[in-house]
C-alpha positions as CSV (number, residue, x, y, z in Angstrom):
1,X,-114.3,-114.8,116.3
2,X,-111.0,-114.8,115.0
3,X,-109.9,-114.2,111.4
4,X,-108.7,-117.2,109.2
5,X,-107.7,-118.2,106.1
6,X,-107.5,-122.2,104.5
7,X,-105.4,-122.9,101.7
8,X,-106.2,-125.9,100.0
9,X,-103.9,-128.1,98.4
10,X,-103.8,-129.0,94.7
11,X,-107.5,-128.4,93.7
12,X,-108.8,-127.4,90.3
13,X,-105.5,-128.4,88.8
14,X,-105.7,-129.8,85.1
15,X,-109.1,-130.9,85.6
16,X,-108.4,-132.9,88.9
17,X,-109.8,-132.6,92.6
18,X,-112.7,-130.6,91.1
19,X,-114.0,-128.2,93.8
20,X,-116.2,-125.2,92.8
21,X,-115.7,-122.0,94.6
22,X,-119.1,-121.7,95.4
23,X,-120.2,-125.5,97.0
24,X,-116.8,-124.8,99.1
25,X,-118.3,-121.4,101.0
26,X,-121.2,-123.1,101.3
27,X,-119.6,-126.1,103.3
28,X,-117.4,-123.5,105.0
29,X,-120.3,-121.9,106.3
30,X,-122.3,-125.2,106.7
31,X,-119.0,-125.7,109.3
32,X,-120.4,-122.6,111.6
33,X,-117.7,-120.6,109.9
34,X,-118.8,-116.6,109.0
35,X,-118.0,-113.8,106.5
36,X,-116.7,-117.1,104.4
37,X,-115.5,-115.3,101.3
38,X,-113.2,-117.6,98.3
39,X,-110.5,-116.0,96.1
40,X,-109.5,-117.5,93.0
41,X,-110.4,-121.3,92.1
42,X,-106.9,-122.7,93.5
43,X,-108.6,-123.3,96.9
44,X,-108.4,-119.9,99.4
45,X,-110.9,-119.3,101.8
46,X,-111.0,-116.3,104.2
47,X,-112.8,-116.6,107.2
48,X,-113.7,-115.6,110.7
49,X,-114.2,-118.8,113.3
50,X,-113.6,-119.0,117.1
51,X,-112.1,-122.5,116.4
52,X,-108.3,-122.7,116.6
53,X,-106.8,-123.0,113.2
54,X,-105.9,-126.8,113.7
55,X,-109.5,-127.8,113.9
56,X,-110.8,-125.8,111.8
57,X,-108.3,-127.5,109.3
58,X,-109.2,-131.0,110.3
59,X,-113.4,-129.9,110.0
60,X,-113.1,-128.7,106.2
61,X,-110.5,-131.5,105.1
62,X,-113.4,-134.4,106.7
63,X,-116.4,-132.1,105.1
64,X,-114.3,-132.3,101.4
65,X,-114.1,-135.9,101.7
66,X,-117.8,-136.5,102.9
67,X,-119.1,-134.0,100.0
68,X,-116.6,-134.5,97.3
69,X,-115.3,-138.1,97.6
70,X,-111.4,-136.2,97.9
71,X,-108.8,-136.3,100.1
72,X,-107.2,-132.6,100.2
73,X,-105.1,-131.3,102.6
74,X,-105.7,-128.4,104.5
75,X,-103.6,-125.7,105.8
76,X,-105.4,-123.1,108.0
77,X,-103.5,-120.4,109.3
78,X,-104.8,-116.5,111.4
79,X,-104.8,-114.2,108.9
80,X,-102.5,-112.2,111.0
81,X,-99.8,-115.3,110.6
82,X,-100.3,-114.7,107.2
83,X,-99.9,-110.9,107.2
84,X,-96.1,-112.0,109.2
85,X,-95.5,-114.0,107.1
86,X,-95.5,-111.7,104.1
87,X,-93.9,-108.7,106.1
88,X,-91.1,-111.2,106.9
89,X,-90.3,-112.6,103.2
90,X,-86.6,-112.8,102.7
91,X,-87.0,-112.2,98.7
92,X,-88.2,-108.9,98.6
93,X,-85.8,-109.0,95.0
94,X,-87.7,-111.7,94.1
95,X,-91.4,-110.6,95.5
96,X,-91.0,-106.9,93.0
97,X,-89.1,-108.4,90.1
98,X,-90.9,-112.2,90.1
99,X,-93.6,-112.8,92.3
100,X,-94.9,-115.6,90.1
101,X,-91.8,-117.5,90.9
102,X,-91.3,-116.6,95.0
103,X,-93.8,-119.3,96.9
104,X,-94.5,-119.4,100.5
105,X,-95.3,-122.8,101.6
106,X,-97.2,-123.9,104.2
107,X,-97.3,-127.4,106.6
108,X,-100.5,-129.2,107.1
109,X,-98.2,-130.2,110.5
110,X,-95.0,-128.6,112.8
111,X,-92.6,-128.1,109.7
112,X,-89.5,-130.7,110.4
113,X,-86.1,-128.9,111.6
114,X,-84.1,-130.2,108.9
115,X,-86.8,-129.4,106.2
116,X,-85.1,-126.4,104.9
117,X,-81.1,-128.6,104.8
118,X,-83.2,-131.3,102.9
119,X,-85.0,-129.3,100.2
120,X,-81.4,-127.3,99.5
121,X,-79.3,-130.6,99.0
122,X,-82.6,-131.2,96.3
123,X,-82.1,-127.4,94.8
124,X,-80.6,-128.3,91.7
125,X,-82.5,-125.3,89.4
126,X,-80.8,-122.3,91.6
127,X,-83.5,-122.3,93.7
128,X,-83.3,-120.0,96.8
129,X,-85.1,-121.8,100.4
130,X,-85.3,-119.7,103.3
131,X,-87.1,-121.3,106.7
132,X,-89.5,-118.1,108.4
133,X,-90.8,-118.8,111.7
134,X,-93.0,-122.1,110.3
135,X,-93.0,-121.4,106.8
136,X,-90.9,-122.1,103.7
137,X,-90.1,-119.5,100.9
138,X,-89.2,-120.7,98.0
139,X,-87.5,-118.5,94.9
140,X,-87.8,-120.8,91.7
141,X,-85.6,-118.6,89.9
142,X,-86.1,-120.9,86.9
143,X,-89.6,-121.6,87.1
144,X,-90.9,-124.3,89.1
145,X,-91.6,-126.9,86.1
146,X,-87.8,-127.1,86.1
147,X,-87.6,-127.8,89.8
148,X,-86.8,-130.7,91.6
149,X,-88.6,-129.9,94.7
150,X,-91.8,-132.2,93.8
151,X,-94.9,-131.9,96.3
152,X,-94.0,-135.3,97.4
153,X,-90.4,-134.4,98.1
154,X,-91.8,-131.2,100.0
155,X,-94.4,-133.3,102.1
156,X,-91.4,-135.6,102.9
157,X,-89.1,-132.2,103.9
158,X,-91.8,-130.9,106.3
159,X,-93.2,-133.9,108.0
160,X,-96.6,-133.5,107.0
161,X,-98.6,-131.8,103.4
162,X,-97.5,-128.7,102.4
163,X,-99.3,-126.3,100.2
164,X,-97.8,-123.7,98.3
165,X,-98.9,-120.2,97.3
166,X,-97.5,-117.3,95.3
167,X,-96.6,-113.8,96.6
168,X,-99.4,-112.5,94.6
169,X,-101.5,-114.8,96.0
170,X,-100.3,-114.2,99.7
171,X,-100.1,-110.7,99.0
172,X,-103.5,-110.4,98.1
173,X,-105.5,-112.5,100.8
174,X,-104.1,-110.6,103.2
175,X,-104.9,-107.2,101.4
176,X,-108.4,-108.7,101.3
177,X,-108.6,-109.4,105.1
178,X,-108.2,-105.7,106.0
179,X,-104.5,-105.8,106.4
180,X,-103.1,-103.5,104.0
181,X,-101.2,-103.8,100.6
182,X,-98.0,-106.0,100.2
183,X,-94.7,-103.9,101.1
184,X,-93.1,-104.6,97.9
């Protein structure tokens, strides 16, 4: 069984797409998932399945709708993507001085070649976008209620949903998956 982790996109916000912590590891492990563990309410979930990450996305976004009534995206990704994916931001300036405004983001789908030349022609708050392997970082250097780069626009960008998670947040789920602390 391999480790995971699901990021869900857009729950518990201002009172909308309600899903409790709790009722979601116990329809992750209702899935055959293990070691299902949640960490904060914004919708991550580490576990260990011997699913690939695609179908384990696909499982938990039909078992939201069936036990919620909500359609939610679902990005599932090895925690060891996740762990590269940290080790390789390209705003470590950004990750020690503001890592409430540095977001990785994540495709539901393959991210679209000319995602990263899209959301930059958008940029219009000094944001920094920087393409990784198949992920997005994203440096709001003015905060990201001033940006221009709506979800929508995002989805658009990449092809497919994409969810979008702090370097705290990164930083921390895969320090709680057993792979050490962030470098920065």
């Amino acid at each position: 069984m391999s480790p995971h982790v699901a990021l869900l996109r857009g729950i518990n916000v201002g009172g909308h797409n309600r899903v409790p912590m709790v009722e979601l590891r116990a329809l992750c492990a209702g899935l055959g998932w293990h070691d299902v563990r949640t960490y904060i309410q914004s919708g991550n979930v580490l576990f260990r399945s011997a699913a690939p990450a695609e179908k384990c996305a696909g499982s938990l976004e039909s078992a939201i709708t069936a036990h919620f009534a909500l359609e939610i995206p679902v990005v599932v990704r090895a925690v060891n993507e996740l762990a590269s994916y940290r080790d390789g931001n390209p705003f470590p300036d950004a990750a020690a001085t503001e890592p409430n405004l540095l977001m990785l983001g994540l495709a539901r789908g393959s991210l679209a070649d000319a995602a990263v030349d899209l959301l930059r022609e958008r940029a219009t708050a000094g944001e920094r976008i920087e393409r990784t392997g198949d992920a997005i970082w994203i440096h709001f250097v003015s905060g990201a209620a001033v940006s221009k780069l709506s979800p929508a626009l995002l989805d658009r960008a990449a092809g497919s949903p994409v969810t979008l998670r702090n370097w705290r947040t990164v930083s921390k789920l895969v320090e709680l998956a057993g792979l050490g602390a962030s470098p920065a």
